[in-house]
PyMOL Python script that loads the backbone (N, CA, C, O; Angstrom):
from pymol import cmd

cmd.read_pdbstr("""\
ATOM      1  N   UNK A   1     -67.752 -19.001  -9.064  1.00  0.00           N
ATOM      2  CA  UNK A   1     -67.552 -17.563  -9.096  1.00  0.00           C
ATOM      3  C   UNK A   1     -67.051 -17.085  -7.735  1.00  0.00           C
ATOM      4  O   UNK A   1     -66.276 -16.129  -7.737  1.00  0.00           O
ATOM      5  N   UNK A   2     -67.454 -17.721  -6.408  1.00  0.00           N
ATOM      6  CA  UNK A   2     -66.993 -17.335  -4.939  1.00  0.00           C
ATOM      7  C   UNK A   2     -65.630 -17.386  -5.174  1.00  0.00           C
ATOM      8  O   UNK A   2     -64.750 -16.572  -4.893  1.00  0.00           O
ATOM      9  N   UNK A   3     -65.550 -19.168  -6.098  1.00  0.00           N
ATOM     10  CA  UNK A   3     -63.913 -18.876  -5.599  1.00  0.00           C
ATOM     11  C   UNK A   3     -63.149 -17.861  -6.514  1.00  0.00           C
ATOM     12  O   UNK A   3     -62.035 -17.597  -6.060  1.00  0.00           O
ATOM     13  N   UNK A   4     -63.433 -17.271  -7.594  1.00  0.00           N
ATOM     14  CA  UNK A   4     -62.795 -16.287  -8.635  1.00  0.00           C
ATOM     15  C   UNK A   4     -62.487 -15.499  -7.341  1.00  0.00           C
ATOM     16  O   UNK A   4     -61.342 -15.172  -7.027  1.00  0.00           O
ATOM     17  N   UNK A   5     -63.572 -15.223  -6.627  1.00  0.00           N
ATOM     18  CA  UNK A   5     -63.357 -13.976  -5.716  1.00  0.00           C
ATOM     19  C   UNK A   5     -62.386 -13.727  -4.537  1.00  0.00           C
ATOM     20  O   UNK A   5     -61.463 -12.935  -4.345  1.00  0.00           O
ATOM     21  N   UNK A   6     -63.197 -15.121  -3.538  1.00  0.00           N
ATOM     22  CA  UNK A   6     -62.080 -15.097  -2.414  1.00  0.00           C
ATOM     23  C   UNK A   6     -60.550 -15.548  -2.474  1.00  0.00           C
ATOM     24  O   UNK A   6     -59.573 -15.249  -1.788  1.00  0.00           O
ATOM     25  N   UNK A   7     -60.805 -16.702  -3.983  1.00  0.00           N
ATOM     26  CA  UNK A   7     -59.368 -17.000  -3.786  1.00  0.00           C
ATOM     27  C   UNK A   7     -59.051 -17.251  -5.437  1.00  0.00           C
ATOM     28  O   UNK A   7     -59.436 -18.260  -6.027  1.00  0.00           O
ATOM     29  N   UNK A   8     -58.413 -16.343  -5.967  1.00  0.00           N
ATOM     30  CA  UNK A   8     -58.420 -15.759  -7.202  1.00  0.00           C
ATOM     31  C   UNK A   8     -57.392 -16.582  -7.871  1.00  0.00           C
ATOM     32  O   UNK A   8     -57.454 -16.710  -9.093  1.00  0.00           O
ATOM     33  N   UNK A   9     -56.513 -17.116  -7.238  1.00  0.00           N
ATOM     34  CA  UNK A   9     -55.341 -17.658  -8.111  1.00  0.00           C
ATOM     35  C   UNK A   9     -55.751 -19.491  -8.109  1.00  0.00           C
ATOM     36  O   UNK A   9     -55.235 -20.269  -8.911  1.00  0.00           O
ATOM     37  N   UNK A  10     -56.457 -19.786  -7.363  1.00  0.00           N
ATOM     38  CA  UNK A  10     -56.983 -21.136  -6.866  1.00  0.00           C
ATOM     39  C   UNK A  10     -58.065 -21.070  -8.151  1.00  0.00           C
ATOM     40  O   UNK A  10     -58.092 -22.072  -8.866  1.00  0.00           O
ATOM     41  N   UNK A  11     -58.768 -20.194  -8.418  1.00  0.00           N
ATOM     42  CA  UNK A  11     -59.562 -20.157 -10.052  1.00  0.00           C
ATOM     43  C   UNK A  11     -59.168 -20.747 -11.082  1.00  0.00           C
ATOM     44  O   UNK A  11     -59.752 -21.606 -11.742  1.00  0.00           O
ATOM     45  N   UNK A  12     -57.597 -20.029 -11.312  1.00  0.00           N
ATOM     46  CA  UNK A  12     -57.101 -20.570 -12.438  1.00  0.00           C
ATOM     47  C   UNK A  12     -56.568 -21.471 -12.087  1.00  0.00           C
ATOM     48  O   UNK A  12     -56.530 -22.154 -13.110  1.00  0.00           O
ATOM     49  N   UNK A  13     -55.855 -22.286 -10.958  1.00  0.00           N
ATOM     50  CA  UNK A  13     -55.479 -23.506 -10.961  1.00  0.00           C
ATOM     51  C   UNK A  13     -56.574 -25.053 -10.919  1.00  0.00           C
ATOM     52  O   UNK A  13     -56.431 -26.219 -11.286  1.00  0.00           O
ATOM     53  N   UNK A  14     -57.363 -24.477 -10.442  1.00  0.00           N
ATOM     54  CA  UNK A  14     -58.365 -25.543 -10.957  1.00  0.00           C
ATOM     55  C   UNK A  14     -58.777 -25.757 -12.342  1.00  0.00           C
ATOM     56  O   UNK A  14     -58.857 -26.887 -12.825  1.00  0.00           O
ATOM     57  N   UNK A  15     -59.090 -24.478 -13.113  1.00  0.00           N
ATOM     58  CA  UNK A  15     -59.174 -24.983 -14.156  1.00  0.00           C
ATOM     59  C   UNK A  15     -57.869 -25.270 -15.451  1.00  0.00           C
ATOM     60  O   UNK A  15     -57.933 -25.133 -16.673  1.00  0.00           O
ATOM     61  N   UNK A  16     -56.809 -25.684 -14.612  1.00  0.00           N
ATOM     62  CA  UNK A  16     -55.645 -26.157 -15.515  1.00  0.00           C
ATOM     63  C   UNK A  16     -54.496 -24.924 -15.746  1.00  0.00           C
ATOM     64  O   UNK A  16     -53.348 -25.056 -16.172  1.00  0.00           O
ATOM     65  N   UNK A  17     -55.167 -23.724 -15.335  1.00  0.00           N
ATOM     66  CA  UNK A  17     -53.916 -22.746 -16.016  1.00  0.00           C
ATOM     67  C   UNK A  17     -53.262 -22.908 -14.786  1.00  0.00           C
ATOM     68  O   UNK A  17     -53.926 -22.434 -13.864  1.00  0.00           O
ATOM     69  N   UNK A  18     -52.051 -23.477 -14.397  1.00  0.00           N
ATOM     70  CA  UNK A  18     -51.303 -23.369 -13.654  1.00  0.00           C
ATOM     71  C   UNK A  18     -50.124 -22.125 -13.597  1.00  0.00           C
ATOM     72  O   UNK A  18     -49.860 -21.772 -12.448  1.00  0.00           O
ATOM     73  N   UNK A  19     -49.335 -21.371 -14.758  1.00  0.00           N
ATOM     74  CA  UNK A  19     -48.580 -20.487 -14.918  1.00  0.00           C
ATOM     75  C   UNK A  19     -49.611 -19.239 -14.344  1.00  0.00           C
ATOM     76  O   UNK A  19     -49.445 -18.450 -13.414  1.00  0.00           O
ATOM     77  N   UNK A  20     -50.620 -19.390 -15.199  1.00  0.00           N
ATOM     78  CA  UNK A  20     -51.462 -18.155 -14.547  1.00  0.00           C
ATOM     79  C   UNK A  20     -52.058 -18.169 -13.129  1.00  0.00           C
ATOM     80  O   UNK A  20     -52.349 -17.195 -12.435  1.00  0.00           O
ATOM     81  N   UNK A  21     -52.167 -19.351 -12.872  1.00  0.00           N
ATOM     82  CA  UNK A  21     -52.280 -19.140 -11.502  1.00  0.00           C
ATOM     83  C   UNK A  21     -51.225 -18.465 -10.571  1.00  0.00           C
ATOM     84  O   UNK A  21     -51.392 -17.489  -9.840  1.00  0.00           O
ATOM     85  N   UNK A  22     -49.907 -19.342 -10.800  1.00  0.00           N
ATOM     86  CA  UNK A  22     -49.121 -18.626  -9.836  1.00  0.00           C
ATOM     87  C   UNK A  22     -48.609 -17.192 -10.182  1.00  0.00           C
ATOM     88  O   UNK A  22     -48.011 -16.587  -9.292  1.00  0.00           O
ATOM     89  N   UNK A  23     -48.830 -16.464 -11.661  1.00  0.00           N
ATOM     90  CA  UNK A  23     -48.964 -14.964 -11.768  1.00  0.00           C
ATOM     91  C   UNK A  23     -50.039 -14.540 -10.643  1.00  0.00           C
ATOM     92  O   UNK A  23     -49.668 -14.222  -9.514  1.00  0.00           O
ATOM     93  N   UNK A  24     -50.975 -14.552 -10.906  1.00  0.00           N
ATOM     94  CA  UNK A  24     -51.930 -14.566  -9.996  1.00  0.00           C
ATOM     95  C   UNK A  24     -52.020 -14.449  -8.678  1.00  0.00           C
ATOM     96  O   UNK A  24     -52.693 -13.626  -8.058  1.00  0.00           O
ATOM     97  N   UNK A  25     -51.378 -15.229  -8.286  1.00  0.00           N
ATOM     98  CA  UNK A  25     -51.066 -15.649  -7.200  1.00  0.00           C
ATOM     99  C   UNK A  25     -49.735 -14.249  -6.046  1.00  0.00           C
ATOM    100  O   UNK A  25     -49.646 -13.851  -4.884  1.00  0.00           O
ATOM    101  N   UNK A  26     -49.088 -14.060  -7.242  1.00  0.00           N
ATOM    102  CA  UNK A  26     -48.148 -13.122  -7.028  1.00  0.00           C
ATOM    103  C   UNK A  26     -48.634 -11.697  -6.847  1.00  0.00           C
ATOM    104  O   UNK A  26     -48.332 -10.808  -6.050  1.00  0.00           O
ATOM    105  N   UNK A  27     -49.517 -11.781  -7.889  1.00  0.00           N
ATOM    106  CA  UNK A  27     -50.294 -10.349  -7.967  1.00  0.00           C
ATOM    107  C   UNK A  27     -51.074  -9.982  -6.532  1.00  0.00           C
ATOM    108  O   UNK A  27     -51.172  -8.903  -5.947  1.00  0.00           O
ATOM    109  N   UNK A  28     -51.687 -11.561  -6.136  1.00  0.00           N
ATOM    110  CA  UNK A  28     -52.605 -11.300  -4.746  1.00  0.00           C
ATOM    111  C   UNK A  28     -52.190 -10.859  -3.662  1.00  0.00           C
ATOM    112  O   UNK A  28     -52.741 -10.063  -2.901  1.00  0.00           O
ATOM    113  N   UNK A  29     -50.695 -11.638  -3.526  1.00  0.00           N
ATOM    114  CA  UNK A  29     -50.642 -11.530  -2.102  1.00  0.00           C
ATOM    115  C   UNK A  29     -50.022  -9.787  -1.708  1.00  0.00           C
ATOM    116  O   UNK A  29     -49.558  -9.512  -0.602  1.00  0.00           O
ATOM    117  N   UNK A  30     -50.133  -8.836  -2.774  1.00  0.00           N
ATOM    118  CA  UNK A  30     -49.891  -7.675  -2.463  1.00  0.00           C
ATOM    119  C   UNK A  30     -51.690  -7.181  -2.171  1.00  0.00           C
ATOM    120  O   UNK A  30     -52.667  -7.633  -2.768  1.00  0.00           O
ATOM    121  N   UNK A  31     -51.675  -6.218  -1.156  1.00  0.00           N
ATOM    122  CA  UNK A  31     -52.953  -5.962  -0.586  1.00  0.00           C
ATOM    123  C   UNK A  31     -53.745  -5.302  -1.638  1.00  0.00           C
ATOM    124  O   UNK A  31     -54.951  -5.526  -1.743  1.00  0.00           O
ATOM    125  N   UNK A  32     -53.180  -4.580  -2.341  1.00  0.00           N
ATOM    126  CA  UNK A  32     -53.756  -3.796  -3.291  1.00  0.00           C
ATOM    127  C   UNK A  32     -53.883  -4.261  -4.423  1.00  0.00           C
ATOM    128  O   UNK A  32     -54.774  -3.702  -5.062  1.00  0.00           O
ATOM    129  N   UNK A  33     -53.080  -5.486  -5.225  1.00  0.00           N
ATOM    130  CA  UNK A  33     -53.664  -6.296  -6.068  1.00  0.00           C
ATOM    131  C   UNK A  33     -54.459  -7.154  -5.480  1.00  0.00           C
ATOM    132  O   UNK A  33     -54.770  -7.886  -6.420  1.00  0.00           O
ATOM    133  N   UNK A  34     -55.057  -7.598  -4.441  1.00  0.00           N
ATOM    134  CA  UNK A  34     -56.100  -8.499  -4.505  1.00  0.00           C
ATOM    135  C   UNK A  34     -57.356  -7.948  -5.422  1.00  0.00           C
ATOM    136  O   UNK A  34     -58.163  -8.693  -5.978  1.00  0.00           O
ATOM    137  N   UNK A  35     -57.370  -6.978  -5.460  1.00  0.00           N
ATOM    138  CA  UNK A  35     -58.908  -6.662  -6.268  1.00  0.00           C
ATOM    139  C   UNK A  35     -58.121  -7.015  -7.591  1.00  0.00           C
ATOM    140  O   UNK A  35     -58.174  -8.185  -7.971  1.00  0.00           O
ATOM    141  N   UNK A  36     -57.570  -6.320  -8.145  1.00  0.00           N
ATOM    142  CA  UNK A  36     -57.530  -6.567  -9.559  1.00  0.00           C
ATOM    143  C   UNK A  36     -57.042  -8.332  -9.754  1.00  0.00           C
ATOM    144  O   UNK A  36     -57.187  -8.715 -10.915  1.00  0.00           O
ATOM    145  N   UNK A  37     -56.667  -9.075  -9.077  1.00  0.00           N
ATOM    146  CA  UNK A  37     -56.541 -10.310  -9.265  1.00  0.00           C
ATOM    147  C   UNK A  37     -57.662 -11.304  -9.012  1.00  0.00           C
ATOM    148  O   UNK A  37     -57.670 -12.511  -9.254  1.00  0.00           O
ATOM    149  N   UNK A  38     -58.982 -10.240  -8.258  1.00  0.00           N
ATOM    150  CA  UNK A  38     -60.029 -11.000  -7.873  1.00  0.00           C
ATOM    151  C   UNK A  38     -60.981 -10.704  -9.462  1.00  0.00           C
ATOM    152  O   UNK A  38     -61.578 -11.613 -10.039  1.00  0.00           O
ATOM    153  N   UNK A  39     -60.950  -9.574  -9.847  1.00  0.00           N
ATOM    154  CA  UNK A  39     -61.513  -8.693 -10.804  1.00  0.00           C
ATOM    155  C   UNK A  39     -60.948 -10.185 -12.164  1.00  0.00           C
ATOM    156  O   UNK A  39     -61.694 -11.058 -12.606  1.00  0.00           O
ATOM    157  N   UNK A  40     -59.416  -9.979 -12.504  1.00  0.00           N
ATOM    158  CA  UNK A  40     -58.774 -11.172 -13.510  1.00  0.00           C
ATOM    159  C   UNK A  40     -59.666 -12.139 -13.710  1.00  0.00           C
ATOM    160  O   UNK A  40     -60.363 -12.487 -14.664  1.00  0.00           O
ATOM    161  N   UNK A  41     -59.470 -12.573 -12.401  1.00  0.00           N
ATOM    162  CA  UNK A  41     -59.996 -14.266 -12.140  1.00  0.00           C
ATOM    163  C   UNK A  41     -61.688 -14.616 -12.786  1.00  0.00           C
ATOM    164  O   UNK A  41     -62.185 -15.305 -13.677  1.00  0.00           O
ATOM    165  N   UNK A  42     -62.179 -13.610 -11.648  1.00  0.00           N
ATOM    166  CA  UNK A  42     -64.045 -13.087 -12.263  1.00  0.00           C
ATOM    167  C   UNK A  42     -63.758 -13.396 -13.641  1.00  0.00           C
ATOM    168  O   UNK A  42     -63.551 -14.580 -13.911  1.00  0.00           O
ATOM    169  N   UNK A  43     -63.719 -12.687 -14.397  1.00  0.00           N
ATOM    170  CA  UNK A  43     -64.038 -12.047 -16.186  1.00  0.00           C
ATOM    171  C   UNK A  43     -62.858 -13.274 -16.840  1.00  0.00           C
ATOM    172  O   UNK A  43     -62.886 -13.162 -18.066  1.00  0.00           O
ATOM    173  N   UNK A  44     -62.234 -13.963 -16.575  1.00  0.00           N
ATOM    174  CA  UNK A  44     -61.434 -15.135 -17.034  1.00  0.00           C
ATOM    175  C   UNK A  44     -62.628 -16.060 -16.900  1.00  0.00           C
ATOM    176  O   UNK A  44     -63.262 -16.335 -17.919  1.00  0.00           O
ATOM    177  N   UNK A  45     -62.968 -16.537 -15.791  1.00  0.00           N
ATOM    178  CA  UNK A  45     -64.089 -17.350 -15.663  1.00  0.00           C
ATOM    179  C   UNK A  45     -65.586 -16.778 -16.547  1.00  0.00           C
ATOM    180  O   UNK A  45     -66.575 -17.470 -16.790  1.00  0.00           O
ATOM    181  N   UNK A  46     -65.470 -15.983 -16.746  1.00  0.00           N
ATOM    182  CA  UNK A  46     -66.695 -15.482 -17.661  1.00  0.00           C
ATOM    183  C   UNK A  46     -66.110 -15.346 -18.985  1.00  0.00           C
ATOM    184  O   UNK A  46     -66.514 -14.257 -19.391  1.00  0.00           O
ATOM    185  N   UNK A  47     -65.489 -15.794 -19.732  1.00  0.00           N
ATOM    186  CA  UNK A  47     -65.064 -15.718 -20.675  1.00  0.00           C
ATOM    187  C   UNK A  47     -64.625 -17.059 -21.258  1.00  0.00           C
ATOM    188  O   UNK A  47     -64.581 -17.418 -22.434  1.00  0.00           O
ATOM    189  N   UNK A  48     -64.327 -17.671 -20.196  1.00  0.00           N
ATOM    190  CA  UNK A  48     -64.315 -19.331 -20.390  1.00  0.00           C
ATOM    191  C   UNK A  48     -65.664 -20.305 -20.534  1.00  0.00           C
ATOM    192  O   UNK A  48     -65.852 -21.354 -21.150  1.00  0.00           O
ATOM    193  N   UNK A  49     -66.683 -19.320 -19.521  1.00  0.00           N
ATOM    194  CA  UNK A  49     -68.006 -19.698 -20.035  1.00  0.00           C
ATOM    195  C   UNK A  49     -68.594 -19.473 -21.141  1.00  0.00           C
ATOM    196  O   UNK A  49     -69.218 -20.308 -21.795  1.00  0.00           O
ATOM    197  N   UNK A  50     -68.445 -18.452 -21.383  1.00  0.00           N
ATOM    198  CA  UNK A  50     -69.076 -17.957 -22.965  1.00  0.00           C
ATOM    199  C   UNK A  50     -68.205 -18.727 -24.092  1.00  0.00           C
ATOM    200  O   UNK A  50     -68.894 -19.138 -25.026  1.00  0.00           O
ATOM    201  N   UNK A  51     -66.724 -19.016 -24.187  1.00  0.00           N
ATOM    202  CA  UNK A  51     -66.172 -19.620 -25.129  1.00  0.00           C
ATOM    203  C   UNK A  51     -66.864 -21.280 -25.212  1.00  0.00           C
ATOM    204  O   UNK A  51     -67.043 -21.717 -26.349  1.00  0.00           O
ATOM    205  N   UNK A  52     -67.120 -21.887 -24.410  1.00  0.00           N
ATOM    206  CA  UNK A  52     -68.198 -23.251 -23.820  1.00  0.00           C
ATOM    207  C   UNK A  52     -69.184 -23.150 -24.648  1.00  0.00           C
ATOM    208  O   UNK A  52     -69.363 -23.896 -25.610  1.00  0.00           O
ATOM    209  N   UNK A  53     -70.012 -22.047 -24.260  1.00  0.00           N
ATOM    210  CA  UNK A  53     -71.028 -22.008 -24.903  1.00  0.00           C
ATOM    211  C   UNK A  53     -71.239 -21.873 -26.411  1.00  0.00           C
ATOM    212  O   UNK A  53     -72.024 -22.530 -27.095  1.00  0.00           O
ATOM    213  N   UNK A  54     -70.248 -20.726 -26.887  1.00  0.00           N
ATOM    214  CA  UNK A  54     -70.090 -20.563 -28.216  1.00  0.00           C
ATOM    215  C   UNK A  54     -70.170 -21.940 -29.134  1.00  0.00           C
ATOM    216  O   UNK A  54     -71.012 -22.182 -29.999  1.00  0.00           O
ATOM    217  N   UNK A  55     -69.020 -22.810 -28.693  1.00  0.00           N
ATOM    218  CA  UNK A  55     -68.393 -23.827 -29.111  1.00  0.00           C
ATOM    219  C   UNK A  55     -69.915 -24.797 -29.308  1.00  0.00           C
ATOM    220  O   UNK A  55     -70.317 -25.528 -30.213  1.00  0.00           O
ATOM    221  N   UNK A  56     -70.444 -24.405 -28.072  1.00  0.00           N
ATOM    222  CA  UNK A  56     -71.843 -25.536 -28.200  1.00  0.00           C
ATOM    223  C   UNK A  56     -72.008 -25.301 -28.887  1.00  0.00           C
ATOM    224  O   UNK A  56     -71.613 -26.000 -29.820  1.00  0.00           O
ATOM    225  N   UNK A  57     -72.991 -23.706 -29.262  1.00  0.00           N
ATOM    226  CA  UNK A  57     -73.561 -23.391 -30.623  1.00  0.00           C
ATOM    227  C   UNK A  57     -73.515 -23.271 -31.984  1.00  0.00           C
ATOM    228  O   UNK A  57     -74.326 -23.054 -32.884  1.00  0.00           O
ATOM    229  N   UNK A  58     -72.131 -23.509 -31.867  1.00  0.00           N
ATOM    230  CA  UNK A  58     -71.163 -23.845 -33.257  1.00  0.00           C
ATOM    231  C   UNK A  58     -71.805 -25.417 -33.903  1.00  0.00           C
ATOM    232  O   UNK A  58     -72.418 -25.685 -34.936  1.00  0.00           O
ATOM    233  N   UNK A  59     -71.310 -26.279 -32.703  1.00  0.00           N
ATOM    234  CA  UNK A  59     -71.400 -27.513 -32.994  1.00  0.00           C
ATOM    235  C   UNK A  59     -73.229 -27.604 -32.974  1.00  0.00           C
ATOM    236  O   UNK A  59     -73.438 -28.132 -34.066  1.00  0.00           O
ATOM    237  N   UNK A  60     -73.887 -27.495 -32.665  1.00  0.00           N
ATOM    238  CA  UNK A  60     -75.542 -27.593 -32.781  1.00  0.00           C
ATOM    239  C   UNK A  60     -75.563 -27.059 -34.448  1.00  0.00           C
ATOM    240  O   UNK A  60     -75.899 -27.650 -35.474  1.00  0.00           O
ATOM    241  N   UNK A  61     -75.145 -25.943 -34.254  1.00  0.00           N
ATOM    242  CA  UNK A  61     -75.413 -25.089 -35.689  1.00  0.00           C
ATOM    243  C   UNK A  61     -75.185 -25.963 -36.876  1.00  0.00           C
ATOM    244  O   UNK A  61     -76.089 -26.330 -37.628  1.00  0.00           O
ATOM    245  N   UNK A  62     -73.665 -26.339 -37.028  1.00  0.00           N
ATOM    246  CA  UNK A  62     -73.635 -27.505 -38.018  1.00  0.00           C
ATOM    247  C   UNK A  62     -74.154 -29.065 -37.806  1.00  0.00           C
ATOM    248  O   UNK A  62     -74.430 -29.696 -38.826  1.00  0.00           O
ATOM    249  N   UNK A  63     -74.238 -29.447 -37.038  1.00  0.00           N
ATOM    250  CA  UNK A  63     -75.315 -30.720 -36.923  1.00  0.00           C
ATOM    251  C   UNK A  63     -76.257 -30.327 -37.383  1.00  0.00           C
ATOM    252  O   UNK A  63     -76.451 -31.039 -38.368  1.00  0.00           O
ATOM    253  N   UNK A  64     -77.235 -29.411 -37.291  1.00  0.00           N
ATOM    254  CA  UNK A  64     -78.289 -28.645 -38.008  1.00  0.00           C
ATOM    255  C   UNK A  64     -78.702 -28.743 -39.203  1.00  0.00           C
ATOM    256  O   UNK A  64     -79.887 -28.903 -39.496  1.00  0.00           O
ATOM    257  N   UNK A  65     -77.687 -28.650 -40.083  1.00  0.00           N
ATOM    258  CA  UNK A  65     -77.453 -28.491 -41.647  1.00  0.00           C
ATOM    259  C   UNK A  65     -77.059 -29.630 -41.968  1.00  0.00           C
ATOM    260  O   UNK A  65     -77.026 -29.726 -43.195  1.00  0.00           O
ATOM    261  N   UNK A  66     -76.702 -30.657 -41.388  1.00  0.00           N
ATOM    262  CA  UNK A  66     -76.292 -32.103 -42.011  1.00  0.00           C
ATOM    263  C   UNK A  66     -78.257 -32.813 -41.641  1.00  0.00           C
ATOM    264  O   UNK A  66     -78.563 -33.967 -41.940  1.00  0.00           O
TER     265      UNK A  66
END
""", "prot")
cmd.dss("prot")
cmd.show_as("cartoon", "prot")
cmd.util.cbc("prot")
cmd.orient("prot")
């Protein structure tokens, strides 16, 4: 989550989105998009967690019933 923050486009390139990173990336280096590219990055990473999780509970759920 630090790095969503301090370094917002380095977020999405670690986790594979490379195009969005360097959007990202573009967006930052203007002073006044750094927040909203720090803001992106945040709630991308929280949304990638919850889709993780979902997916777990999906897959538990039907193992369940077999």
């Amino acid at each position: 989550m630090l790095l969503a923050i301090l370094l917002p486009f380095l977020s999405f390139m670690v986790r594979g989105k490379i195009l969005t990173g360097i959007l990202c990336l573009i967006l930052q280096i203007t002073v006044i998009g750094w927040l909203p590219a720090a803001i992106w990055a945040a709630l991308s990473l929280n949304n990638a967690r919850a889709d993780r999780r979902n997916d777990k509970l999906i897959r538990a759920m039907k193992e369940n019933r077999r």
